[in-house]
One Martini backbone bead per residue (centre of mass of N, CA, C, O) as a GRO file, in nm:
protein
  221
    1UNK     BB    1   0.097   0.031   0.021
    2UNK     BB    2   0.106   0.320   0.040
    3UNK     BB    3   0.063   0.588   0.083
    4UNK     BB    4  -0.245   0.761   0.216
    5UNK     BB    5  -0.256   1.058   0.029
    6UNK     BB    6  -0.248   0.900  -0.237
    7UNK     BB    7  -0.603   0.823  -0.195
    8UNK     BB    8  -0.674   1.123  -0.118
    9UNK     BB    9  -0.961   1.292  -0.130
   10UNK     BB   10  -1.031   1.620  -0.046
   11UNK     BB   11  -1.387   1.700   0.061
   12UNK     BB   12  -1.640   1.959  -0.041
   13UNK     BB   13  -2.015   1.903  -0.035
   14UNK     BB   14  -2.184   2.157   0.084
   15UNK     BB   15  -2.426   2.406   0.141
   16UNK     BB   16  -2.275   2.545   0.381
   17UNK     BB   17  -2.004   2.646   0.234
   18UNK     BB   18  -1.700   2.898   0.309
   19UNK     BB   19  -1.428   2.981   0.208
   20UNK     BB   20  -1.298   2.921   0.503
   21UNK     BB   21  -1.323   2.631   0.395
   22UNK     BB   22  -1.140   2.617   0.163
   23UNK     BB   23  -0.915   2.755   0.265
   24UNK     BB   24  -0.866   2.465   0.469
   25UNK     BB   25  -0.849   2.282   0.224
   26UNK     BB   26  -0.610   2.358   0.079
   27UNK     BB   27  -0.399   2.395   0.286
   28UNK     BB   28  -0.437   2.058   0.345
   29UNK     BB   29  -0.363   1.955   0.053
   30UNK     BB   30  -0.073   2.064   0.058
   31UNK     BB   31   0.049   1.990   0.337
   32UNK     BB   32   0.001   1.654   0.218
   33UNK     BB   33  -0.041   1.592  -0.052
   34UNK     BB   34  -0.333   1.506  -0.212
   35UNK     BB   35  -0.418   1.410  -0.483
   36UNK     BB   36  -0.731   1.517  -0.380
   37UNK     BB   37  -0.983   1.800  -0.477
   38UNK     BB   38  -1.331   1.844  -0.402
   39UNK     BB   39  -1.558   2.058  -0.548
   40UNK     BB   40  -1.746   2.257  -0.670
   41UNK     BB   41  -1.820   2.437  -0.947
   42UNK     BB   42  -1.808   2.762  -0.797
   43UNK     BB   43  -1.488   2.696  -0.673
   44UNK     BB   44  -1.280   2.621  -0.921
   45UNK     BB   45  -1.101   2.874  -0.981
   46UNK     BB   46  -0.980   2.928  -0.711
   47UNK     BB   47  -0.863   2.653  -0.655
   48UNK     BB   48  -0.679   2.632  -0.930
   49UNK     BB   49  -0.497   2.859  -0.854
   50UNK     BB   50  -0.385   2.753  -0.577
   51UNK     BB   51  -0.285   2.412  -0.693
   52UNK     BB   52  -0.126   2.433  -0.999
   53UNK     BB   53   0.157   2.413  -0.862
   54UNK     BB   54   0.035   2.111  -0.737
   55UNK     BB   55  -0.008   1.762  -0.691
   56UNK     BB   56  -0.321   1.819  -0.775
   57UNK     BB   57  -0.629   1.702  -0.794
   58UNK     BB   58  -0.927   1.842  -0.941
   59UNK     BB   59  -1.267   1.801  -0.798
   60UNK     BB   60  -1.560   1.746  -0.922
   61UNK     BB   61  -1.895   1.748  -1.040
   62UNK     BB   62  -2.199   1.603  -1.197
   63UNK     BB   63  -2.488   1.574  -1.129
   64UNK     BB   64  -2.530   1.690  -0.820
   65UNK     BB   65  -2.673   1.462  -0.656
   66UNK     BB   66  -2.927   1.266  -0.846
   67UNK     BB   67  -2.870   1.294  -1.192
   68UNK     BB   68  -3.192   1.439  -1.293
   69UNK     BB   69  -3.047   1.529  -1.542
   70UNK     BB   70  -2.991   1.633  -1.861
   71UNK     BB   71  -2.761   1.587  -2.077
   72UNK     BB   72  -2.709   1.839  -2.193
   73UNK     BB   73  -2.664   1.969  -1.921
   74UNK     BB   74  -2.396   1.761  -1.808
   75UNK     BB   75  -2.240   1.862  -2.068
   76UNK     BB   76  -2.226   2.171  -1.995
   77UNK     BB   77  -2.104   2.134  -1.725
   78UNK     BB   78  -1.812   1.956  -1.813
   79UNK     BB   79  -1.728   2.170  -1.970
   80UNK     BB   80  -1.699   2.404  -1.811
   81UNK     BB   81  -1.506   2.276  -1.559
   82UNK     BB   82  -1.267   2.246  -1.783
   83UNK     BB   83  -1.241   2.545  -1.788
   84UNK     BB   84  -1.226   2.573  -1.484
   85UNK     BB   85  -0.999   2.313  -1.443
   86UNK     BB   86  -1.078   2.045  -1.439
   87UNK     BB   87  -0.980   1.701  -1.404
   88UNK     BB   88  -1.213   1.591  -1.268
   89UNK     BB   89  -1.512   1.393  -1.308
   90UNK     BB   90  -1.791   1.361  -1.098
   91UNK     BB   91  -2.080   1.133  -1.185
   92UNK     BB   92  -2.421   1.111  -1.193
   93UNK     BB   93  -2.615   0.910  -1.272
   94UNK     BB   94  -2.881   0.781  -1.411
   95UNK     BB   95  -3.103   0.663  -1.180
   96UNK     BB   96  -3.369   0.671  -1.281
   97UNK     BB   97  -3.350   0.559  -1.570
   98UNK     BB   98  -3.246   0.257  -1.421
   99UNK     BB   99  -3.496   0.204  -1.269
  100UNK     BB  100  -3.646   0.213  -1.561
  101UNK     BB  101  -3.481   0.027  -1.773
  102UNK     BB  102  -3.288   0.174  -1.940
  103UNK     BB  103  -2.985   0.263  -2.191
  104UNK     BB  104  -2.925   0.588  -2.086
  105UNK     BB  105  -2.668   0.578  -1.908
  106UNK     BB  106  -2.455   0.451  -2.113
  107UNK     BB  107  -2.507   0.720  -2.317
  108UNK     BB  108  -2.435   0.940  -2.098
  109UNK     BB  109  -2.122   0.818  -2.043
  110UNK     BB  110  -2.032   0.842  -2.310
  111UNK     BB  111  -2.037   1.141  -2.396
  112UNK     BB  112  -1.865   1.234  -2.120
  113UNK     BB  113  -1.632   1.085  -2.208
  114UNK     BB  114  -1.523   1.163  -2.446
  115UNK     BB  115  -1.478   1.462  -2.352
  116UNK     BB  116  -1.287   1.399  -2.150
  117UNK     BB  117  -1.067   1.252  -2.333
  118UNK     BB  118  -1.022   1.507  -2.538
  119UNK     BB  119  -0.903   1.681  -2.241
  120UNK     BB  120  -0.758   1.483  -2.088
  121UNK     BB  121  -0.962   1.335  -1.868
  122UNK     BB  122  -1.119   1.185  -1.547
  123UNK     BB  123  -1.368   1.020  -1.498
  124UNK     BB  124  -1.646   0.959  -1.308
  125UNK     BB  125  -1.902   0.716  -1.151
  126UNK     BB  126  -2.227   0.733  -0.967
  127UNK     BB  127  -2.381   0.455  -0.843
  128UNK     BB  128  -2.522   0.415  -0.520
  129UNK     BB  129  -2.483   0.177  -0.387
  130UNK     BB  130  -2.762   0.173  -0.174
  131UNK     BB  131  -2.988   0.135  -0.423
  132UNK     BB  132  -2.854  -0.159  -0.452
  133UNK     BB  133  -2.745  -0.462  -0.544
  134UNK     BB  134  -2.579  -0.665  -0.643
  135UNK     BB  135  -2.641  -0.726  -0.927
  136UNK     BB  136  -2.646  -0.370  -0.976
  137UNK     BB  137  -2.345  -0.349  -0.920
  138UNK     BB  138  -2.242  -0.493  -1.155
  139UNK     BB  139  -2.398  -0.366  -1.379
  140UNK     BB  140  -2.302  -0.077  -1.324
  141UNK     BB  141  -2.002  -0.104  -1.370
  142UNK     BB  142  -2.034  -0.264  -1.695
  143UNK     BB  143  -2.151   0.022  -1.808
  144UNK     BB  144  -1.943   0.207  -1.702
  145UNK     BB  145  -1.700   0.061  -1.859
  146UNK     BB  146  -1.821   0.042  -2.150
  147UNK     BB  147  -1.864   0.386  -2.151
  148UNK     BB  148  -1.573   0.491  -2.042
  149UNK     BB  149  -1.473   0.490  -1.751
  150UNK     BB  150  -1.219   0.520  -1.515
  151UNK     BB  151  -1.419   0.517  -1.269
  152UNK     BB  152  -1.581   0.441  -0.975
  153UNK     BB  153  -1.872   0.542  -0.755
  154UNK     BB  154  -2.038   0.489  -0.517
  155UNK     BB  155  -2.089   0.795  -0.348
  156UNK     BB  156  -2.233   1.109  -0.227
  157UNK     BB  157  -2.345   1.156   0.060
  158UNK     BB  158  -2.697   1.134   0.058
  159UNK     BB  159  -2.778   0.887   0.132
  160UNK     BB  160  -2.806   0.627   0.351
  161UNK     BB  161  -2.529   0.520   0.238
  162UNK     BB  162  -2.227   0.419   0.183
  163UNK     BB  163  -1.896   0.259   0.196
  164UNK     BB  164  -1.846  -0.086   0.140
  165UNK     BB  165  -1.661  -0.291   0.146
  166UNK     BB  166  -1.797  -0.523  -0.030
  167UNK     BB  167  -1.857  -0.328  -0.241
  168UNK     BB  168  -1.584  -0.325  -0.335
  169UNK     BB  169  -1.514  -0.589  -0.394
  170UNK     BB  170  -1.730  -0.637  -0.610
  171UNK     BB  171  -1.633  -0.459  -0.788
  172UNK     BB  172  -1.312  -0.562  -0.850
  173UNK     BB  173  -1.411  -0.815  -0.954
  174UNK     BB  174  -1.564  -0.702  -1.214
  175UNK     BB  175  -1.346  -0.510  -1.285
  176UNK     BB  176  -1.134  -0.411  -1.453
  177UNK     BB  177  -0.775  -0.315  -1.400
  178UNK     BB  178  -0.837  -0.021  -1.561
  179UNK     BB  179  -1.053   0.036  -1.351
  180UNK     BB  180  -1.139   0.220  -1.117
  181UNK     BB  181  -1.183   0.290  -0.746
  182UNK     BB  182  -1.432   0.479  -0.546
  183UNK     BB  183  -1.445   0.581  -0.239
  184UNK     BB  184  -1.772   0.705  -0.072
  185UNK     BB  185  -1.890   0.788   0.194
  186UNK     BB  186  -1.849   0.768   0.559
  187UNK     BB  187  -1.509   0.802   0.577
  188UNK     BB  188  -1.356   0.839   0.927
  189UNK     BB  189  -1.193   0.624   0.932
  190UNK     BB  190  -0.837   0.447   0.941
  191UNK     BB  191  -0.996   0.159   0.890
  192UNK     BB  192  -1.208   0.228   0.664
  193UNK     BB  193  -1.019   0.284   0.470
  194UNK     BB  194  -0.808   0.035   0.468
  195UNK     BB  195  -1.033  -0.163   0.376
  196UNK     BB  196  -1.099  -0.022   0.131
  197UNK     BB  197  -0.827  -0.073   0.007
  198UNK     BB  198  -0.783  -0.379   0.006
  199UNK     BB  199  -1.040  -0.452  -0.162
  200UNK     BB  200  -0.959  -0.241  -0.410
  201UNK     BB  201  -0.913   0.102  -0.374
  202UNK     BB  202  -0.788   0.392  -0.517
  203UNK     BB  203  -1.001   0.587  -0.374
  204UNK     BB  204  -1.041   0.834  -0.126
  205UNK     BB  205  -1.374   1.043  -0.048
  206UNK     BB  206  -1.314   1.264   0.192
  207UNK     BB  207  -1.352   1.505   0.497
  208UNK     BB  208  -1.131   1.354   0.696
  209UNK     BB  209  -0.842   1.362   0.564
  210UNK     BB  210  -0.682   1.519   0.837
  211UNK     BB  211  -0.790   1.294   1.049
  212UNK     BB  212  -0.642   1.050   0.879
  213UNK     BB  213  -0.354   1.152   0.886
  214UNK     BB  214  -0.332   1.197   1.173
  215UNK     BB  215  -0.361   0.859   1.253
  216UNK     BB  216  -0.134   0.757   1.050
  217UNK     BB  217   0.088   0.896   1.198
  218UNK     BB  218   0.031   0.758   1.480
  219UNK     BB  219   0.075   0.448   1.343
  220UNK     BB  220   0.323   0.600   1.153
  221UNK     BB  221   0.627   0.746   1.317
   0.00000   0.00000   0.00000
């Protein structure tokens, strides 16, 4: 396992946050040097400019948080956050979509698929896992691999459930070893951290990240 900090997107996407929080955000990414740091589209310029010179990644949102938006909106969104900084594009698949056994998720995850390979951007989609069961789990997982995702994303943070070993398991196990696997969604602990990169997670998606840290520092000084 590598560092820890190097698995580490620190996430903040509250509706009530601050630029004071952004900003406490920003200077902990830096000091940390984590991957990544996650924050909504209307941070992106700001943040952009504050990280452009340190080895970490801008990680934004599209149809967050529901997904219930329509593919021109989310390629829209795509576009601008693009123009604003995204590295990487966190998406949420259409869940009503899906849930109603359309087969319209994997061709909006194509499209948005496209725009960002052709910007050399990375790809994540949010399958929700808290609404899934094992089989829609994996169903799920080889739609977003087929329509070209760089890796999958459990949750949003928003659902009843977020990141449970076993569904990293069963992701790791369904996805081919070139598709990531991020994990989110209610990730405070430096144990179900490390459990959950075990299982399989490339990347971990949490507000606890300086808390993480310096837990990891506790326990390998």
């Amino acid at each position: 396992m590598n560092k820890l900090n190097r698995y580490l997107e620190s996430t903040l996407l509250k509706p009530t946050m601050t630029s004071t929080e952004v900003d406490l955000l920003v200077r902990e990414a830096i000091e940390e040097a984590f991957i990544g740091i996650c924050v909504p589209p209307f941070w992106l310029k700001k943040v952009h400019r504050e990280i452009k010179d340190f080895d970490i990644q801008l990680v934004t949102v599209i149809g967050f948080p529901f997904g219930y938006q329509d593919t021109a909106t989310k390629v829209f969104e795509t576009k601008e956050a693009i123009s604003h900084g995204a590295d990487e594009l966190d998406l949420v698949w259409s869940q009503t979509a899906y849930h109603s056994g359309m087969n319209w998720p994997k061709i909006e995850i194509a499209q948005i698929a496209k725009i960002c390979h052709e910007e050399e951007r990375v790809l994540k989609v949010i399958i929700e896992t808290a609404y899934l069961n094992e089989s829609q789990i994996q169903e799920a997982c080889l739609i977003c691999q087929d329509a070209g995702a760089d890796f999958v994303k459990t949750s949003t943070g928003y659902a009843s459930s977020g990141a449970k070993v076993e569904d990293i398991a069963l992701m790791r196990k369904t996805l081919s070893s070139h598709t990531g696997i991020k994990a989110s969604g209610g990730i405070k602990t430096l144990e179900l951290a490390i459990q959950l990169i075990e299982a399989g997670a490339d990347r971990i998606g949490t507000s606890s990240a300086k808390a993480l840290m310096e837990a990891w520092r506790n326990q390998n000084p």
